[in-house]
N, C-alpha and C positions, 0 to 999 in steps of 0.2 A: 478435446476441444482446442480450438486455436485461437488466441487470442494476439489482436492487433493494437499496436497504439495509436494514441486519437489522432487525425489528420492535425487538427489544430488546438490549440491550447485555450481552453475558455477558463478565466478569470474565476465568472461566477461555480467554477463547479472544484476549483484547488483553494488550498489552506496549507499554511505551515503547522505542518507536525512533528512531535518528538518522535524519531525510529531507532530503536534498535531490535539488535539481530542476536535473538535468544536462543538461536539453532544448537550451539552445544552446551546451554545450561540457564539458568537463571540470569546471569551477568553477562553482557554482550559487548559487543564495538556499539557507541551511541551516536547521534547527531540531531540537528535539527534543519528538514527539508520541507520544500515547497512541493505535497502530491497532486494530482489530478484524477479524480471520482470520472466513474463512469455512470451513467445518467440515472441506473440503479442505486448506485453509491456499494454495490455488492464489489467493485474491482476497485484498485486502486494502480494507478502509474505513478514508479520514479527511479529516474534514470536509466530510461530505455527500461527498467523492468516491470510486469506487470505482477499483483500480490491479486487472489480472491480471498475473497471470506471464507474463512470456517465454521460459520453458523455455529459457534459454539462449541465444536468439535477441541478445537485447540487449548493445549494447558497452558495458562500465561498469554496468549496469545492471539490477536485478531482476525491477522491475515496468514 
């Protein structure tokens, strides 16, 4: 599947959220970013990258 990001940037559908990046363990690189939901709210954009849901699947983890 290919996914694109959104032509334009709607207010109503981003928030600032806490991210980090759990990829090699429980403790990661942290920050806090402004994402952009996709009208599911299943995808999420930031910075230029695009994250899906794991429905659960993921340990620790959402997208």
């Amino acid at each position: 599947m290919y996914l694109t990001l959104p032509r334009e940037f709607k207010t109503e559908r981003s928030r600032i959220v806490y991210i980090e990046n759990k990829s090699e363990g429980l403790e990661g690189e942290a920050r806090i970013g402004r994402v952009c939901f996709s009208r599911s709210k299943k995808t999420l954009y930031y910075r230029g990258l695009v994250f899906q849901s794991l429905k659960g699947a993921g340990y620790k983890s959402n997208y």
